[in-house]
Backbone as a chain_set.jsonl record, in Angstrom:
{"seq": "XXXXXXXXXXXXXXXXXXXXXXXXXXXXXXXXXXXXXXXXXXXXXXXXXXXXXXXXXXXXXXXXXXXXXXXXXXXXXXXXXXXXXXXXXXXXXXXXXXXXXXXXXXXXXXXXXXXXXXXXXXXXXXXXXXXXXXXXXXXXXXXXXXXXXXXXXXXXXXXXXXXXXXXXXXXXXXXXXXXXXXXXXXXXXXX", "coords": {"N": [[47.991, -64.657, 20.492], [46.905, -61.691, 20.947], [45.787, -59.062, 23.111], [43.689, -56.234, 22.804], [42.214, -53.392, 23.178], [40.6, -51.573, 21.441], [39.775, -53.308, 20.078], [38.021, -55.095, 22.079], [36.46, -52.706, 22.81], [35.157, -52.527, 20.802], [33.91, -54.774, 19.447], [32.599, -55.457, 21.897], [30.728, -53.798, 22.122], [29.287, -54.231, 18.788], [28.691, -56.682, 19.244], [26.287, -56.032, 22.162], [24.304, -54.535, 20.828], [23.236, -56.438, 19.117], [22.386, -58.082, 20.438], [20.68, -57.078, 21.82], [19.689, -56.932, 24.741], [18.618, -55.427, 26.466], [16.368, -54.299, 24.486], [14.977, -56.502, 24.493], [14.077, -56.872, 27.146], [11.114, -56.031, 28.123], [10.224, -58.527, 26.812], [11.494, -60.891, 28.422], [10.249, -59.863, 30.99], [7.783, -60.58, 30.539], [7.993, -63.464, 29.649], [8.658, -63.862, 32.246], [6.348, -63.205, 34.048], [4.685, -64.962, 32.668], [5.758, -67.647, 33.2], [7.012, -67.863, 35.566], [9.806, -67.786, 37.95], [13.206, -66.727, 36.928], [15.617, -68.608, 35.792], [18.627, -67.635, 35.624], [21.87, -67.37, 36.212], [22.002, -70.183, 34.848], [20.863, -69.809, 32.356], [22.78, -67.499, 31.351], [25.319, -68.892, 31.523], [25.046, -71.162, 29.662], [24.276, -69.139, 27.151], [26.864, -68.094, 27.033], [28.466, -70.002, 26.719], [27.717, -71.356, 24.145], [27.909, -69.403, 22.592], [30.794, -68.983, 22.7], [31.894, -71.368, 22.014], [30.658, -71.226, 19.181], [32.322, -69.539, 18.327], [34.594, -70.605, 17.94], [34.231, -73.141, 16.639], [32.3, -73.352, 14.782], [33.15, -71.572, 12.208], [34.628, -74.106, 11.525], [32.26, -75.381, 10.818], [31.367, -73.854, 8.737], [33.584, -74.64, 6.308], [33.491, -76.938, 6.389], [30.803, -76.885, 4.95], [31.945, -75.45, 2.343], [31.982, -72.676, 2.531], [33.414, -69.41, 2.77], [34.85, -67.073, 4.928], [34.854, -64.19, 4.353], [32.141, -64.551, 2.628], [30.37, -65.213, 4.425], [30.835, -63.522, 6.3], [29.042, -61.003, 5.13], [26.717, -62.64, 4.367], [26.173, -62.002, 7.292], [26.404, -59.144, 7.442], [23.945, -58.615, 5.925], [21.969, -59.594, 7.701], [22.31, -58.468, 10.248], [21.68, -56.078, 9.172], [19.042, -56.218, 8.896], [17.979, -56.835, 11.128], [18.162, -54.257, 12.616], [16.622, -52.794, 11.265], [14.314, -53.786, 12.248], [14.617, -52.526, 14.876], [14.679, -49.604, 14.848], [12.504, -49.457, 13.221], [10.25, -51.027, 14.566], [9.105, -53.104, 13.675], [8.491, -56.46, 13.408], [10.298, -58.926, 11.478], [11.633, -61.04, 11.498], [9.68, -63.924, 12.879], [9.805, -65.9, 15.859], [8.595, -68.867, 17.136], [6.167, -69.757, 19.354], [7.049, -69.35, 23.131], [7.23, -72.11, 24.824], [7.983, -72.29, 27.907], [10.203, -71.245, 30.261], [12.921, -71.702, 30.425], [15.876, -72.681, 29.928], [15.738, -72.524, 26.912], [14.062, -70.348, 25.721], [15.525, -68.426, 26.558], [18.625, -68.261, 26.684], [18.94, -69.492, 24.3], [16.873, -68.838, 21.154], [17.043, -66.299, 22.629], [19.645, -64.925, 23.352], [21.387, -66.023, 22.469], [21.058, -66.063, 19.798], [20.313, -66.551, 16.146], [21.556, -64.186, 14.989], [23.265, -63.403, 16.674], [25.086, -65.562, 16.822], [25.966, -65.026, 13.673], [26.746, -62.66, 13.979], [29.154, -62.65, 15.404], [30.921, -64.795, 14.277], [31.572, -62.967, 11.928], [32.144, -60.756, 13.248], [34.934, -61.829, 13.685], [36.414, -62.171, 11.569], [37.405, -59.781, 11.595], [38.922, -59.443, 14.163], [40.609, -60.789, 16.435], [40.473, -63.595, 18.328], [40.419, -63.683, 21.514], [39.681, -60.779, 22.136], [37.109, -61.015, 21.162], [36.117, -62.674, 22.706], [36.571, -61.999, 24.825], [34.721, -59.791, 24.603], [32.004, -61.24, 24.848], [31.889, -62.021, 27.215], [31.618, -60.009, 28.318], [29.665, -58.496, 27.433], [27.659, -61.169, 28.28], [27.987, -61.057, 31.032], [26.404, -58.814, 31.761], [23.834, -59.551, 30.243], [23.487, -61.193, 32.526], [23.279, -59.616, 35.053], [21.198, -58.387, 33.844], [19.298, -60.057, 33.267], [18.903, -60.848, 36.462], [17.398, -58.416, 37.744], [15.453, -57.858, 36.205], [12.563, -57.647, 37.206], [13.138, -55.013, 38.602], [14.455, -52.953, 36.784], [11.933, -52.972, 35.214], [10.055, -51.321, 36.739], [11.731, -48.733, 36.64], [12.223, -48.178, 34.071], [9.968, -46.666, 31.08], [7.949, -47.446, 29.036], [7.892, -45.951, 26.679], [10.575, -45.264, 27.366], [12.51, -47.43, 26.89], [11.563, -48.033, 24.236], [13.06, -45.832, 22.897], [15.715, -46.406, 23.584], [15.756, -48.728, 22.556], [15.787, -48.166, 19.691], [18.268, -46.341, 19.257], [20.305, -48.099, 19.187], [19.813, -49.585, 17.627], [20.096, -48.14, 15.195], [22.677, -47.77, 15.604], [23.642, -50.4, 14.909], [22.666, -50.629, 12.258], [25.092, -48.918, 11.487], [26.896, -50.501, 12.078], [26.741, -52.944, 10.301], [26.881, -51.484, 7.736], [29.652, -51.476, 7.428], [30.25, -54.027, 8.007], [29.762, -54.961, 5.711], [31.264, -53.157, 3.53], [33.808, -54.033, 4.291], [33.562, -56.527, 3.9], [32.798, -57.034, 1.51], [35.096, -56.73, -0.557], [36.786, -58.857, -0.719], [35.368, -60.977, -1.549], [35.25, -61.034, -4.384], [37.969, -61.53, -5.474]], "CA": [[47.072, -63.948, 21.371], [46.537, -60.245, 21.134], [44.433, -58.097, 23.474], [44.205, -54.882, 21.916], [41.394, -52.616, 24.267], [39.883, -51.18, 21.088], [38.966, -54.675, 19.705], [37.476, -55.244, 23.051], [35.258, -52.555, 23.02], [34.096, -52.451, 19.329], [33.026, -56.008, 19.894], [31.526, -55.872, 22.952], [29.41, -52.443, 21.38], [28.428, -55.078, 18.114], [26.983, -57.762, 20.586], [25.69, -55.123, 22.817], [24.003, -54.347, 19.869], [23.065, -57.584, 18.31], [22.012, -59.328, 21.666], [19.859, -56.496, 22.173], [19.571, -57.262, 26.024], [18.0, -54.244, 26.899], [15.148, -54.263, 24.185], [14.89, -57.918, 25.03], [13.112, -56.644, 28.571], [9.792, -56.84, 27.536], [10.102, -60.335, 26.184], [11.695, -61.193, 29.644], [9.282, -59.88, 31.779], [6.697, -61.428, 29.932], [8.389, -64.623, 30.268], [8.948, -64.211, 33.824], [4.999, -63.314, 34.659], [4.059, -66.38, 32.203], [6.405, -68.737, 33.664], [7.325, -67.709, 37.065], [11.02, -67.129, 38.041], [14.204, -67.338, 35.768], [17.091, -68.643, 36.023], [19.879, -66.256, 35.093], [23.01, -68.222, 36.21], [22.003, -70.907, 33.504], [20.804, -68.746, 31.027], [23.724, -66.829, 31.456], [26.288, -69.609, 31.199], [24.264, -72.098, 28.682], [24.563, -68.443, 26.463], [28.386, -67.533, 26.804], [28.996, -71.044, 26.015], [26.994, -71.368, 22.61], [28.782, -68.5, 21.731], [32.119, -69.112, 22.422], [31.783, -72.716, 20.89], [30.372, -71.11, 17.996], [33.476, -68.515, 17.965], [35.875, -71.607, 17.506], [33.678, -74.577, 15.611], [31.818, -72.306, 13.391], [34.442, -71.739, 10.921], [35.088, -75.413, 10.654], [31.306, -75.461, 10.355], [31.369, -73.344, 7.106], [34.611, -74.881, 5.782], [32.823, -78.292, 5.784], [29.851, -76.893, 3.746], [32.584, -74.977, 1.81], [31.911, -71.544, 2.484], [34.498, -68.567, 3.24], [34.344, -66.065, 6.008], [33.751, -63.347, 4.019], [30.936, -65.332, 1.997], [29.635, -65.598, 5.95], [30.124, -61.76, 6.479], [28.971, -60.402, 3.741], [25.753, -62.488, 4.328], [26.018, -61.269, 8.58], [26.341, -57.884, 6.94], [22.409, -58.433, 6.198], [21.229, -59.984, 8.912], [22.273, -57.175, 10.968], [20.744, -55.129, 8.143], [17.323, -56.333, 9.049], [17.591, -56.848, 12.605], [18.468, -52.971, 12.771], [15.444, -51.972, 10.273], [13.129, -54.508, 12.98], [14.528, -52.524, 15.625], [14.702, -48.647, 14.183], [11.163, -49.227, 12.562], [9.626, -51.496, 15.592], [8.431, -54.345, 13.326], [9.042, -57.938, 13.242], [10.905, -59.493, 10.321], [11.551, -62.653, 11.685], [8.795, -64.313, 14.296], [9.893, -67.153, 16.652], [7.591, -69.711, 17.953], [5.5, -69.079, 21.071], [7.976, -70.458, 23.963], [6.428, -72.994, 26.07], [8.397, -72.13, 28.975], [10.709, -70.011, 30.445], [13.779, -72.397, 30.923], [17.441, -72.511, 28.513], [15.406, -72.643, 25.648], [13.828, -69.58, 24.536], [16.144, -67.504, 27.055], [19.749, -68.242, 26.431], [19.032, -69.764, 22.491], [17.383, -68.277, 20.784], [16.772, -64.944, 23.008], [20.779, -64.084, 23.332], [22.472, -66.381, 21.692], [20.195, -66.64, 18.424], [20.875, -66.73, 14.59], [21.647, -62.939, 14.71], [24.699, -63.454, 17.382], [26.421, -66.859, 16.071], [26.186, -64.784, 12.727], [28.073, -61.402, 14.154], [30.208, -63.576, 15.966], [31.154, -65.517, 13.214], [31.305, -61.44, 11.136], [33.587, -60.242, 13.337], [36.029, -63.524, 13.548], [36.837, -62.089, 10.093], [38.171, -58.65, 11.698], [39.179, -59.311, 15.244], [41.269, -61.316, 17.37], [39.098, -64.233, 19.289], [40.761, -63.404, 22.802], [39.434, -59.731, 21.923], [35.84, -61.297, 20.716], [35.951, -63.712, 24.155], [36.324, -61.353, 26.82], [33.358, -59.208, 24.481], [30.831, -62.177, 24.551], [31.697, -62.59, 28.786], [31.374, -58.819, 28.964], [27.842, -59.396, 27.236], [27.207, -62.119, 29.381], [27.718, -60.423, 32.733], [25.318, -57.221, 32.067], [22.879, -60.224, 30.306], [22.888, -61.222, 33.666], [22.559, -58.381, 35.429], [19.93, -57.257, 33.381], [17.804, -60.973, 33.794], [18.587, -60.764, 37.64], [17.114, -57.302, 37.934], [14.532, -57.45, 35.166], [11.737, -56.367, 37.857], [13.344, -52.942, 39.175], [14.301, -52.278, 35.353], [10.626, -52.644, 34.861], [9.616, -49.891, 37.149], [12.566, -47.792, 36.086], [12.227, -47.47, 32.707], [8.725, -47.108, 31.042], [7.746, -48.578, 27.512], [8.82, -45.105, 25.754], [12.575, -45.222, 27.48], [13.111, -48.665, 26.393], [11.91, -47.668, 22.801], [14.467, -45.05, 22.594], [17.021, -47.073, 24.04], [15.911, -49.934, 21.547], [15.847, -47.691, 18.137], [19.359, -45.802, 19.343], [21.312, -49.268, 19.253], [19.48, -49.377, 16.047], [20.769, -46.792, 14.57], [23.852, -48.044, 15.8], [23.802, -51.746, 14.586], [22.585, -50.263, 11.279], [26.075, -48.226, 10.505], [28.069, -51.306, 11.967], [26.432, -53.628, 9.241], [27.099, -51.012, 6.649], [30.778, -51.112, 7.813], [30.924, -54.948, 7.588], [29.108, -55.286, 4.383], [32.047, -52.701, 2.855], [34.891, -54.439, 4.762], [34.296, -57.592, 3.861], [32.01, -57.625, -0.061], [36.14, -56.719, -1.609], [37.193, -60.065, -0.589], [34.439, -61.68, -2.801], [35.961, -60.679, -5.855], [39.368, -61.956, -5.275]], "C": [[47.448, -62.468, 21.398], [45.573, -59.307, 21.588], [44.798, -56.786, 22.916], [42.348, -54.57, 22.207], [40.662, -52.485, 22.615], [39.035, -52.158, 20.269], [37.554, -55.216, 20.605], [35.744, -54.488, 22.763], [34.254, -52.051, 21.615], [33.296, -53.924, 19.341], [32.29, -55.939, 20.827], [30.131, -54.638, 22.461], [28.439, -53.26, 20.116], [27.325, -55.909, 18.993], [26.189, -57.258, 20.781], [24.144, -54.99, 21.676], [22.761, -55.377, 19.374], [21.963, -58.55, 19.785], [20.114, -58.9, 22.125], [19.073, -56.84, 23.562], [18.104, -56.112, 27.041], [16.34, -54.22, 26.191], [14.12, -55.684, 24.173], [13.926, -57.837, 26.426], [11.927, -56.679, 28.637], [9.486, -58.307, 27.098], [10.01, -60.807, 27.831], [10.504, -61.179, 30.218], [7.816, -60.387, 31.623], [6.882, -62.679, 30.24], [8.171, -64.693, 31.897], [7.288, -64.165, 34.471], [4.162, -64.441, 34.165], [4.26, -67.589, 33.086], [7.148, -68.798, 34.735], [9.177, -67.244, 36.949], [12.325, -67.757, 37.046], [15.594, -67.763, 36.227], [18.626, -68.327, 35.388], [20.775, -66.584, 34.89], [23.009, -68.734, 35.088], [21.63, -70.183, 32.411], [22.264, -68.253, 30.157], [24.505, -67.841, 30.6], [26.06, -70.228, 29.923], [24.884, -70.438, 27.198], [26.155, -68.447, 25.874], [28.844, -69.182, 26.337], [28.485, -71.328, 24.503], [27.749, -70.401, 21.974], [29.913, -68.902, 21.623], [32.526, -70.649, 22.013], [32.002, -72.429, 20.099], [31.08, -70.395, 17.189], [34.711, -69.019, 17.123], [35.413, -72.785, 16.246], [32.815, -73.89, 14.76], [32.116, -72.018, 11.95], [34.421, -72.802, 10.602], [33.962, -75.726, 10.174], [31.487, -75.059, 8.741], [32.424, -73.545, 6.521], [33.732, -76.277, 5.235], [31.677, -78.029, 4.334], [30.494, -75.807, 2.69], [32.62, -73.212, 1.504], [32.81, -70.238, 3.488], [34.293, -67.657, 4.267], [34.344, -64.631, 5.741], [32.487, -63.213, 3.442], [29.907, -64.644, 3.332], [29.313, -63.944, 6.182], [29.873, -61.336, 6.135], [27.142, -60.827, 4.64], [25.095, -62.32, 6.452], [25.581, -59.816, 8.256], [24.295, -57.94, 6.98], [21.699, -58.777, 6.797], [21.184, -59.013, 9.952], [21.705, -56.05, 10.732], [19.948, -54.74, 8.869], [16.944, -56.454, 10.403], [17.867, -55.081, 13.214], [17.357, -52.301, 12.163], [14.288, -52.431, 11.633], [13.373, -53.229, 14.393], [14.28, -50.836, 15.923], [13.38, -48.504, 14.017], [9.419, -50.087, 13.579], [8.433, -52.682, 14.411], [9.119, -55.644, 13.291], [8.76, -58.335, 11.735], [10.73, -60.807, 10.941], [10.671, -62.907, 13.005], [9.203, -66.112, 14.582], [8.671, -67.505, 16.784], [7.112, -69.58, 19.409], [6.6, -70.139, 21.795], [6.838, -70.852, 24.963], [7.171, -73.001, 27.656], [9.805, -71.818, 29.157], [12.47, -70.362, 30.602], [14.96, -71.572, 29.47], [16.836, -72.092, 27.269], [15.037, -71.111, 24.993], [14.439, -68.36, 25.159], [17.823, -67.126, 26.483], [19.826, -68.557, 24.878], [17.144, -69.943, 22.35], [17.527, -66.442, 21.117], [18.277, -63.853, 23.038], [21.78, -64.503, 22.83], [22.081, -67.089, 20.394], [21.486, -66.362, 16.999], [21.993, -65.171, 14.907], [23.189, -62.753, 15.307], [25.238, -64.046, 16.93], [26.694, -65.176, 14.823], [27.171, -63.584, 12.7], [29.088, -62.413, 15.015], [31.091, -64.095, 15.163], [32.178, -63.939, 12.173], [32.646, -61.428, 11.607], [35.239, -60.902, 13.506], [36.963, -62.799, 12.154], [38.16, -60.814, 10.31], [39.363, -58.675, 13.064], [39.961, -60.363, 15.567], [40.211, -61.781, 18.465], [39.674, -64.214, 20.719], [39.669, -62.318, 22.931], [37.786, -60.156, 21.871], [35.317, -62.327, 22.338], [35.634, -62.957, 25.179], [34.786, -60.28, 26.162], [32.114, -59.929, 24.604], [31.118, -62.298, 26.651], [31.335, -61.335, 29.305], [29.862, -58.325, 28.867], [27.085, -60.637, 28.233], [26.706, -61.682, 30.687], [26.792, -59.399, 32.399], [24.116, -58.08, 31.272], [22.274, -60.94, 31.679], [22.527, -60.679, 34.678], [21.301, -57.666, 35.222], [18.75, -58.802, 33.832], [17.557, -61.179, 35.35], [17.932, -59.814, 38.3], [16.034, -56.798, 37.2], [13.238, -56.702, 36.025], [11.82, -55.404, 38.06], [13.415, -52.549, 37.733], [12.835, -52.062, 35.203], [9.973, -51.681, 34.901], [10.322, -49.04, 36.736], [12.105, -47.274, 34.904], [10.676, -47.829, 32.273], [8.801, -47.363, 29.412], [8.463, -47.344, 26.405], [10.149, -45.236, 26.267], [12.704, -46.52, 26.521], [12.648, -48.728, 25.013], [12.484, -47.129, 22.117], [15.445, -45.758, 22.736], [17.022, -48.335, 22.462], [16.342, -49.258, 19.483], [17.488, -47.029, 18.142], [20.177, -47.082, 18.923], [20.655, -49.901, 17.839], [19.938, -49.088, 14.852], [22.524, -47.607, 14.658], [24.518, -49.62, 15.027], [23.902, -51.66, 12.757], [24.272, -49.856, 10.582], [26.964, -49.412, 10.873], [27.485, -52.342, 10.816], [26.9, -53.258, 8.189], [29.03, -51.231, 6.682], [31.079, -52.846, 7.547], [30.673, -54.992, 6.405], [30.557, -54.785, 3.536], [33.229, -52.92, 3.186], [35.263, -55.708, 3.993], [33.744, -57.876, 1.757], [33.598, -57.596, -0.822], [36.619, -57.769, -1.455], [36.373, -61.453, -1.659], [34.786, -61.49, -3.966], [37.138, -60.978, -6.128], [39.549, -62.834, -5.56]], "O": [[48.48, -62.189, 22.007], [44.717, -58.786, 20.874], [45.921, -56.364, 22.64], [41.434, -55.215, 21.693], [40.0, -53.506, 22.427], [37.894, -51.935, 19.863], [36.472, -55.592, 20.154], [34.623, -54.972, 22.61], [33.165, -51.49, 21.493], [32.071, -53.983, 19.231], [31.156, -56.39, 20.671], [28.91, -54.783, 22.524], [27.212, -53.16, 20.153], [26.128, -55.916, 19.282], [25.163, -57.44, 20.125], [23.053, -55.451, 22.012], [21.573, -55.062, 19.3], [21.086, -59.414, 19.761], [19.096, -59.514, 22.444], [17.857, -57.017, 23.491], [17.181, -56.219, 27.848], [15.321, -54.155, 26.879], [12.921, -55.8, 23.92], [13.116, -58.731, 26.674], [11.517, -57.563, 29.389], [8.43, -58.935, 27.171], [8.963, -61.038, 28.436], [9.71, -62.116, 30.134], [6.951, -60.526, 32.488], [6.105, -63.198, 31.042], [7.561, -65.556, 32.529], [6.979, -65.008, 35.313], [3.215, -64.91, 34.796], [3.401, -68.324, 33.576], [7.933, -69.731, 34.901], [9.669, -66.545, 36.063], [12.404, -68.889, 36.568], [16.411, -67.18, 36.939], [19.428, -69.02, 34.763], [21.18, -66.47, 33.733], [23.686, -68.242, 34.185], [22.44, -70.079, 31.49], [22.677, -68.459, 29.016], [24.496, -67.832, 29.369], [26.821, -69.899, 29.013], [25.792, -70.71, 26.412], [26.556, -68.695, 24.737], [29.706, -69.276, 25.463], [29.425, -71.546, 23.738], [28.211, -70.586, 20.849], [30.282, -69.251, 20.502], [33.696, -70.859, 21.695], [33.075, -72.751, 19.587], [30.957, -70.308, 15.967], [35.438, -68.514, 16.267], [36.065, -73.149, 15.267], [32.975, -74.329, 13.622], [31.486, -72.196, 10.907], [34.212, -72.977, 9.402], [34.036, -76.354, 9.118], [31.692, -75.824, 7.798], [32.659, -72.528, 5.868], [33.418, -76.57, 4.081], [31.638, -78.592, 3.24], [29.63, -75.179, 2.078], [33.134, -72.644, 0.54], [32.792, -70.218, 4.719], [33.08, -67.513, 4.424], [33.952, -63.835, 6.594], [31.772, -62.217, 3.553], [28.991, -63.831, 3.214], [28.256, -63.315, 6.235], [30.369, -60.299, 6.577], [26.461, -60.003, 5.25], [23.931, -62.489, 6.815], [24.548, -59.339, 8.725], [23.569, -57.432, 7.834], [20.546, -58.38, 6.628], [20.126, -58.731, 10.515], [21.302, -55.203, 11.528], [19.805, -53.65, 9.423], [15.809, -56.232, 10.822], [17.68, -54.896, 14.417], [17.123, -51.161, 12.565], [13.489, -51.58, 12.024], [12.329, -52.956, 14.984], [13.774, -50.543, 17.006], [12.864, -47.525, 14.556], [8.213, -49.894, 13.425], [7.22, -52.858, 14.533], [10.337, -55.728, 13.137], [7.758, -58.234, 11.027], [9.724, -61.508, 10.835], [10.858, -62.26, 14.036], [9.01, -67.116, 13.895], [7.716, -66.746, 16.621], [7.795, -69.311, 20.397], [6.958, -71.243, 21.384], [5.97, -70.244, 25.591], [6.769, -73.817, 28.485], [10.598, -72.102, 28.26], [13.249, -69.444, 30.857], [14.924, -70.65, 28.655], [17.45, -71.287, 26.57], [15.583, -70.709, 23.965], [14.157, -67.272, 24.655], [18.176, -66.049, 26.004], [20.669, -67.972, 24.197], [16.374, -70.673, 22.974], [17.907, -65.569, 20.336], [18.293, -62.634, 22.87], [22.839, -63.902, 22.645], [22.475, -68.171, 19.958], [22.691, -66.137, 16.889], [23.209, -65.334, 15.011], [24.102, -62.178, 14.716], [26.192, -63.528, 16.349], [27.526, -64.333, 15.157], [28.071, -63.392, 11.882], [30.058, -62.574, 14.275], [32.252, -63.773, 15.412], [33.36, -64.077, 11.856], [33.719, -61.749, 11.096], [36.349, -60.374, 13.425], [38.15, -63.062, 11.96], [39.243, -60.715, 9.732], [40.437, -58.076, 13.015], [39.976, -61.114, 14.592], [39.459, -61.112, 19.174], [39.116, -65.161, 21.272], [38.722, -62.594, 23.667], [37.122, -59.505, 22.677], [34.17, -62.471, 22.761], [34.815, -63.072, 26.09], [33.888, -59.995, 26.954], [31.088, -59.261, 24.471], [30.161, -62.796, 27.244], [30.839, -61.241, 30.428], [29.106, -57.923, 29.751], [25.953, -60.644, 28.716], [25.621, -61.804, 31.257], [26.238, -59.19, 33.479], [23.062, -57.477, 31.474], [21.094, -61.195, 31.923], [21.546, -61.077, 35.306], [20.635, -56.855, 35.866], [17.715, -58.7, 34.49], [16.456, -61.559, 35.749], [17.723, -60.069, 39.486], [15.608, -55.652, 37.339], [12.865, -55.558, 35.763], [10.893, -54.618, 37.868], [12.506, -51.821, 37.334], [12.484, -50.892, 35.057], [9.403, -51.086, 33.987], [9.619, -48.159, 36.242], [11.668, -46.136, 34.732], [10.078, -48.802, 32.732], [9.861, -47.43, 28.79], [9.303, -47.614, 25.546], [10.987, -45.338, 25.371], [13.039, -46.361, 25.347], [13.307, -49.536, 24.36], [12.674, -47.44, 20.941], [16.227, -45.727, 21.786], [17.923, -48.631, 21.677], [16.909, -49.777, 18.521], [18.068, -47.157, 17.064], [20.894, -46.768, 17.973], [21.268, -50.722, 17.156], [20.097, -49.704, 13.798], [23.266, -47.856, 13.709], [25.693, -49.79, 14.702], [24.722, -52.25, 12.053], [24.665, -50.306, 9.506], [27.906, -49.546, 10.091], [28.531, -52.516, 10.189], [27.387, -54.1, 7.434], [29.553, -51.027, 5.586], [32.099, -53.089, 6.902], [31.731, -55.104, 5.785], [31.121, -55.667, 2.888], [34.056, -52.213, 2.611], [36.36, -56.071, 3.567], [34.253, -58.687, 0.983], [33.637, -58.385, -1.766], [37.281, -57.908, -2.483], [36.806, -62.455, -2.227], [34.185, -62.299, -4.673], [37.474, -60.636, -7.262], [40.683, -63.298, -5.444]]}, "num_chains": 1, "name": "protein.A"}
């Protein structure tokens, strides 16, 4: 076990990132006027647990179907790619299925703890220390719940241009950490 602060908060900045909580608010509040009120707590929890499952049994996942964890980051590296181009360029790459209601399902998986998270999760496993990656997925957690307990005042707060800035900046940002795993981990493939 090694905490080591700058692990902390380069992980919790990927998630941050990756979870996209913030440009996620629109979805929400959509949800919430479809399907009446949410429940945050479970969300919440149901989330931080999928993750941190997926932090520990993951690996043995891709060991069984024989694949390495830079194989894994390498192909995180482009998933983050494209979820950074979707979010930079404001189009959808990948389209979910309409959610039929507002419960665990299309809140906690796959709204914060989808493909895109297991897969940086999984990414940074490769660089980090999972104490370091634990307390970043609970530090994600708590301001995911903050933000779904509060999603009305955010509403009024911010108007559809803030939260497109906010969404293309962490863009931008997700973008150079992709480029950063992609060239961390592709020299391990050749080995």
């Amino acid at each position: 076990m090694e905490l080591n602060f700058r692990e902390i908060i380069t992980a919790t900045m990927v998630l941050f990132a990756v979870i996209d909580i913030v440009g996620s608010i629109p979805i929400i509040i959509n949800l919430r006027a479809k399907f009446g009120h949410i429940q945050s707590e479970k969300a919440s929890l149901v989330s931080a647990g999928i993750m941190i499952a997926f932090l520990f049994v993951g690996d043995e996942i891709l060991k069984l179907i024989g694949i390495d964890v830079n194989s894994f980051a390498v192909a995180g590296s482009f998933v983050l790619f494209f979820l950074a181009l979707e979010m930079i360029l404001g189009i959808r790459l990948y389209r979910d299925e309409e959610a039929s209601s507002a419960s665990i399902v299309p809140i906690a998986f796959p709204l914060i703890a989808g493909a895109g998270t297991m897969t940086t999760i999984l990414s940074i496993k490769a660089e980090f220390h999972s104490i370091n990656i634990i307390i970043a997925i609970l530090l994600n957690v708590l301001l995911v719940y903050l933000v779904l307990k509060s999603s009305a005042r955010i509403e009024k707060m911010l108007t559809k241009n803030g939260l497109s800035i906010i969404r293309k900046v962490f863009g931008v940002v997700l973008l150079a950490i992709a480029v950063k795993l992609f060239a961390a981990n592709v020299k391990g493939l050749f080995v």
